[in-house]
Backbone as a printed PyTorch tensor [residue, N CA C, xyz], in Angstrom:
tensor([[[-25.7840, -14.9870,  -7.1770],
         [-25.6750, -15.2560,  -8.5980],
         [-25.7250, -13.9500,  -9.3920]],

        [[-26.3650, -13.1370,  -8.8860],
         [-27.1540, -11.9170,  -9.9800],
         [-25.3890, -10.9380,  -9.7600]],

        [[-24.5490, -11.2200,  -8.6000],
         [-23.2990, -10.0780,  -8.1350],
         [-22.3660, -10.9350,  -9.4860]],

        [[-22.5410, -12.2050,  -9.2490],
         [-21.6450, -12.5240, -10.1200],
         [-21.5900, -12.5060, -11.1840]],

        [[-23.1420, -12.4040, -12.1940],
         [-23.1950, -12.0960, -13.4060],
         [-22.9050, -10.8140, -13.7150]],

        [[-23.2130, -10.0450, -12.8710],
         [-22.5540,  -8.4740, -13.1760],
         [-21.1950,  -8.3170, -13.2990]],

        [[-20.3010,  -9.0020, -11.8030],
         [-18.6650,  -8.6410, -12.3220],
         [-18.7270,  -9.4760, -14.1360]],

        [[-18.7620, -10.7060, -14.2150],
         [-18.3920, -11.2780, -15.6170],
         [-18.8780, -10.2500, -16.1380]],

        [[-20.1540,  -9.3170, -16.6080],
         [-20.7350,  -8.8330, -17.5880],
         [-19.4560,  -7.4320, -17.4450]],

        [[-19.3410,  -6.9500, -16.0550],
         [-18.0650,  -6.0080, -16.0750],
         [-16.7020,  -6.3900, -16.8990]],

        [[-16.6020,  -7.5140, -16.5390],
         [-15.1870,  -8.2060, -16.8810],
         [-15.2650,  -7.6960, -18.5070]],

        [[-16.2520,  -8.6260, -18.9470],
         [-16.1640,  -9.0530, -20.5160],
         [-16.3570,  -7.6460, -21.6950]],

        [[-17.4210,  -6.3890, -20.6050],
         [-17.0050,  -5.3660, -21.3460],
         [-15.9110,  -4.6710, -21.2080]],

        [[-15.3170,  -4.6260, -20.2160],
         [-14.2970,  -4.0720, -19.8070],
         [-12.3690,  -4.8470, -20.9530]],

        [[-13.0500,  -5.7400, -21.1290],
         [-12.3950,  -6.5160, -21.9230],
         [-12.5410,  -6.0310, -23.4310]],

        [[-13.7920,  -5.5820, -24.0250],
         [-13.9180,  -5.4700, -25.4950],
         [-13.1390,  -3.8980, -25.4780]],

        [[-13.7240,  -3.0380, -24.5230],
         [-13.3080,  -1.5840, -24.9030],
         [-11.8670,  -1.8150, -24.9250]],

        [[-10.8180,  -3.0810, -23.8660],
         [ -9.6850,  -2.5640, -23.6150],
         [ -9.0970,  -3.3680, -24.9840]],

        [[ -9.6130,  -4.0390, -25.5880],
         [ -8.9370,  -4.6580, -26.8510],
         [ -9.3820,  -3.8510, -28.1550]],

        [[-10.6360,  -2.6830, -28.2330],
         [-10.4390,  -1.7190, -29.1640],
         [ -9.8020,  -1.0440, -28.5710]],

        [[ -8.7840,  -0.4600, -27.6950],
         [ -8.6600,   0.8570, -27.4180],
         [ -6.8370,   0.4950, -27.8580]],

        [[ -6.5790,  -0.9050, -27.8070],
         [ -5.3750,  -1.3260, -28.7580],
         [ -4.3720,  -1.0640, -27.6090]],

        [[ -3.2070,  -1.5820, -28.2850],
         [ -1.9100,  -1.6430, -27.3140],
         [ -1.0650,  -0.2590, -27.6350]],

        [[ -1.5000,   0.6870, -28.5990],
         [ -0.9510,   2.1360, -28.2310],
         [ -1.7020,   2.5380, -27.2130]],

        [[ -2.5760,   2.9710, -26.7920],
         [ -3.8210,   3.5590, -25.8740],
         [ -3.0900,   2.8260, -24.5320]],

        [[ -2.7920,   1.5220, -24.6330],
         [ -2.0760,   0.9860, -23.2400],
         [ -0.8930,   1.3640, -22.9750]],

        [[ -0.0740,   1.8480, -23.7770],
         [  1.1140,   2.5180, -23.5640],
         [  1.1070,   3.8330, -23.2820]],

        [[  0.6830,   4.5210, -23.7230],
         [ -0.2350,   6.1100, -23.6200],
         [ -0.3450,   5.9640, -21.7590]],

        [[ -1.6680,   5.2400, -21.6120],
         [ -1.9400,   4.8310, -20.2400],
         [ -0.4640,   5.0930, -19.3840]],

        [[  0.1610,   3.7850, -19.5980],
         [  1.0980,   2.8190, -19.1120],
         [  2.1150,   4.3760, -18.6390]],

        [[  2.7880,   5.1690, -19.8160],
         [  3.3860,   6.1090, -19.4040],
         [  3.1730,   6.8180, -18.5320]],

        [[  1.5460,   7.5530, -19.1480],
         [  1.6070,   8.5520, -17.5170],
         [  1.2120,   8.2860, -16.3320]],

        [[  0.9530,   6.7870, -15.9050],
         [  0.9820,   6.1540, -14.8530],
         [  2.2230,   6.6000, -14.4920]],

        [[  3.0890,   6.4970, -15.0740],
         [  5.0350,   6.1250, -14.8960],
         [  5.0700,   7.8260, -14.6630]],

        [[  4.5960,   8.3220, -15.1550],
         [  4.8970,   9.8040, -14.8860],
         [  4.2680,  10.2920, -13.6000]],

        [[  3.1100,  10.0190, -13.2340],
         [  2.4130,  10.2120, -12.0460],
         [  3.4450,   9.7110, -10.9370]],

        [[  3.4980,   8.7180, -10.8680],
         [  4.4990,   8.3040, -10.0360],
         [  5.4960,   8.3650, -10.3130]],

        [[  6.3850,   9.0750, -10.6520],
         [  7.3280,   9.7610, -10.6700],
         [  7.6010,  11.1210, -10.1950]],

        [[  6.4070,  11.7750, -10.2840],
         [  6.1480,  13.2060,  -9.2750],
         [  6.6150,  13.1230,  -7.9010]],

        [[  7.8010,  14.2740,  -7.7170],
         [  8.3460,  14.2390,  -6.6780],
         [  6.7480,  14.7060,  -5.3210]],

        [[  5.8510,  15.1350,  -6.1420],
         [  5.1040,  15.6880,  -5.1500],
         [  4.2710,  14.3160,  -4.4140]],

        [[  3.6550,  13.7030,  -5.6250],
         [  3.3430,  11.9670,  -5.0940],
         [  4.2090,  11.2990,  -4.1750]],

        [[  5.4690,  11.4010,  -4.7130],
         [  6.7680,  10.2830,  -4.1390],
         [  6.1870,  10.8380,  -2.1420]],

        [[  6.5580,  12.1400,  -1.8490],
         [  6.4230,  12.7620,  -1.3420],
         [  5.1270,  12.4640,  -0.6700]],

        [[  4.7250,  12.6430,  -1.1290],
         [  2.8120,  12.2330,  -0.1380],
         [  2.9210,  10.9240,   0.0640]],

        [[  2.9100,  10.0720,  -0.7820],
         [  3.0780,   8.4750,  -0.1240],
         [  4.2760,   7.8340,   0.8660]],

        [[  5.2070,   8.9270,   0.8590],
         [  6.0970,   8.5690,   2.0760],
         [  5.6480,   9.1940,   3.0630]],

        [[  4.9590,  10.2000,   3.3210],
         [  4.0860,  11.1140,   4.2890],
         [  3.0570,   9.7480,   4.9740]],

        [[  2.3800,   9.1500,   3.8680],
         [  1.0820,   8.9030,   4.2370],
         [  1.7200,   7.3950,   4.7700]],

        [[  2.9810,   6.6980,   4.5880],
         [  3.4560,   5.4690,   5.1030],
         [  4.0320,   5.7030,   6.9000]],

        [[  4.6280,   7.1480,   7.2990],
         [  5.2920,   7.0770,   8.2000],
         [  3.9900,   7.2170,   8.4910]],

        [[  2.8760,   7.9900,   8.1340],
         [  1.5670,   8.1890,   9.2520],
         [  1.0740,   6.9010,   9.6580]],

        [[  1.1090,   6.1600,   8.5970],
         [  0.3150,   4.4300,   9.1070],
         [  1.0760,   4.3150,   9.8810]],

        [[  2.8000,   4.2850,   9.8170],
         [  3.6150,   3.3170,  11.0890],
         [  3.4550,   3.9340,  12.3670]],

        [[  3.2620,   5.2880,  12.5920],
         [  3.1550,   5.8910,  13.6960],
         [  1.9600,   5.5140,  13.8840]],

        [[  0.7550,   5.2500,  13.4760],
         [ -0.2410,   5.2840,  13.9410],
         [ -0.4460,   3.3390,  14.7260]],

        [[  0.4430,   2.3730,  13.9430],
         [  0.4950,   1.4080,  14.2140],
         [  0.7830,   1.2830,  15.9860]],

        [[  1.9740,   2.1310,  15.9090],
         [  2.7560,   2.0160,  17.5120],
         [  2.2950,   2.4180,  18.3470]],

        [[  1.2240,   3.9460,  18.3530],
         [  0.1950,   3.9030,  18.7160],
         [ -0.6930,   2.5590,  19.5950]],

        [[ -0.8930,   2.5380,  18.1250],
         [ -1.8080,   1.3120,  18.6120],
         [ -1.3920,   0.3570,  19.5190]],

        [[ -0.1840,  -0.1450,  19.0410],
         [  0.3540,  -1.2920,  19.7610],
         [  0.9180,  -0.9870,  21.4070]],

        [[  1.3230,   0.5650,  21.4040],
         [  0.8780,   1.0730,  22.7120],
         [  0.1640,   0.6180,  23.5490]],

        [[ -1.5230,   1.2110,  22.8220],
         [ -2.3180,   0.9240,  23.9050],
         [ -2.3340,  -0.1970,  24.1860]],

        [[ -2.3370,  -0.9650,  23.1500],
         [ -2.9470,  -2.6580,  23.3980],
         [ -1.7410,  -3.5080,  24.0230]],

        [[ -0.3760,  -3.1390,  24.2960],
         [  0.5580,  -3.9840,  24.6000],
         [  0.5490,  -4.0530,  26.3850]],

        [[  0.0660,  -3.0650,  27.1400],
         [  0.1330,  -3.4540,  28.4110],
         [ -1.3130,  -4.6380,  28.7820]],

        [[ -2.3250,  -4.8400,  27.9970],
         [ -2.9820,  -5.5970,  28.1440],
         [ -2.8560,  -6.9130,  27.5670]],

        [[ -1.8970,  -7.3800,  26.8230],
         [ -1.2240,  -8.6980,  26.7840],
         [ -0.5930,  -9.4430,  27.5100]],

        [[ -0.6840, -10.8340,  27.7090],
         [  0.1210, -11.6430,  28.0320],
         [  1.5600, -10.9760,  28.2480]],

        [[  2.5230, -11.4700,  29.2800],
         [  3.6330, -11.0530,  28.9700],
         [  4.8170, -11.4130,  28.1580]],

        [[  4.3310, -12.8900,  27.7900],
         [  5.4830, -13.3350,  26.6490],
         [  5.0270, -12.8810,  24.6370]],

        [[  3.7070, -12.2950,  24.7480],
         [  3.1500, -11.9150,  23.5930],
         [  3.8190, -10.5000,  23.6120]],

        [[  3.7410,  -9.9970,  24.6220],
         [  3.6510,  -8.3450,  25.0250],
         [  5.5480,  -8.2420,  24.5090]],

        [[  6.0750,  -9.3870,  24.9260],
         [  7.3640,  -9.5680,  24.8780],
         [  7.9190,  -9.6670,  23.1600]],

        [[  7.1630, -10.4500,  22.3380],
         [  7.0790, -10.4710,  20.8590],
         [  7.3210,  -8.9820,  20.3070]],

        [[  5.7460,  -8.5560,  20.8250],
         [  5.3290,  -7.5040,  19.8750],
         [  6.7710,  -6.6540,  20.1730]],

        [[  6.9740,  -6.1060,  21.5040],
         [  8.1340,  -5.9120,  21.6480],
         [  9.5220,  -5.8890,  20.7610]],

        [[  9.6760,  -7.1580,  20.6500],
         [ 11.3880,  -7.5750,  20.0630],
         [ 10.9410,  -7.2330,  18.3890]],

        [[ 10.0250,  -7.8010,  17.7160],
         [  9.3980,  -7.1570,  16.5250],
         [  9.6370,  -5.9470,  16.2370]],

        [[  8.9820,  -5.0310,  17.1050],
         [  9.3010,  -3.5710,  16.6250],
         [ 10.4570,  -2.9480,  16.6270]],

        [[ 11.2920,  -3.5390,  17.7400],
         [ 12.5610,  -3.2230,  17.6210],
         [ 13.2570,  -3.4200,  16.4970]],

        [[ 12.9590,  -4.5460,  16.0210],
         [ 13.8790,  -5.0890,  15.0510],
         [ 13.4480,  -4.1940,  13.6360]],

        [[ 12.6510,  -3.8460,  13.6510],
         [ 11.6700,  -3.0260,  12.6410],
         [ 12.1150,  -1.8730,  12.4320]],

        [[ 12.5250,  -1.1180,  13.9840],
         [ 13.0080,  -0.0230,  13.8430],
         [ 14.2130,   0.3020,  13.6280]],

        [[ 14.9760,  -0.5740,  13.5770],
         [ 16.4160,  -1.1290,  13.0640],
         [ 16.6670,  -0.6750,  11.8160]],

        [[ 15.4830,  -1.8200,  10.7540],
         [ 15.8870,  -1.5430,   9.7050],
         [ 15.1160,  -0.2490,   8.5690]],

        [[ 15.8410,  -0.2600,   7.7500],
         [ 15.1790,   0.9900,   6.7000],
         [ 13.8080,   0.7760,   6.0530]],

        [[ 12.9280,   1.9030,   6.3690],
         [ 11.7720,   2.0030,   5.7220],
         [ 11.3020,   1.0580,   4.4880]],

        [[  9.8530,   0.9380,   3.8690],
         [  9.6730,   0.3740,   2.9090],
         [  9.9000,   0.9020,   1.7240]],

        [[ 10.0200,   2.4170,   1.6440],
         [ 10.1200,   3.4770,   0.5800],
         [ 11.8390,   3.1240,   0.0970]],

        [[ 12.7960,   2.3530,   1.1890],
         [ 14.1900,   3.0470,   0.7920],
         [ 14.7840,   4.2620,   1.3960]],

        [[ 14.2140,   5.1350,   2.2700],
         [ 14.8160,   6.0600,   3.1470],
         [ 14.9350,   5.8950,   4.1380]],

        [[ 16.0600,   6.7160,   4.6550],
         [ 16.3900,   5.9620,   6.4350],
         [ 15.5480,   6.9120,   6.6450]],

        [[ 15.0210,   5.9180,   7.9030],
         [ 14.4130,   6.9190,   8.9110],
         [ 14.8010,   7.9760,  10.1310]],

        [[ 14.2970,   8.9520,  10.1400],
         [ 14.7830,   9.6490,  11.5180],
         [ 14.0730,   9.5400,  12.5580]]])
């Protein structure tokens, strides 16, 4: 009870500051969000940091695929293939 009165008590202030701080202050915001991500250097790190998860996935699925079943082992299999087929989540082909 006491976690949940705190988020509401979070919520509801979090609510007054964001309705004085007005809908210019949210646009203000809103932009250099849009600008942040727009940095070729960001764009750049989060496609870095996506091929690292997928490599690190296959990895994984490495180790763990000779210890499966063989019609599971066979899934994970045809899955990744098909995965590696198509183009990234970013929109760039992969090499």
């Amino acid at each position: 009870m006491r976690y949940r009165l705190t988020f509401v008590s979070g919520l509801a202030i979090g609510y007054v500051l964001g309705a004085r701080a007005g809908r210019e202050r949210y646009e203000q915001l809103r932009k250099g969000m849009r600008r942040i991500a727009e940095n070729p250097a960001v764009r750049n790190a989060g496609e870095a940091a996506a091929l690292s998860g997928r490599q690190a996935a296959a990895k994984a699925a490495d180790a763990v695929q000779d210890r499966l079943p063989s019609s599971l082992g066979d899934r994970v299999r045809t899955a990744r293939d098909h995965r590696a087929r198509s183009s990234s989540d970013w929109g760039a082909e992969t090499h």
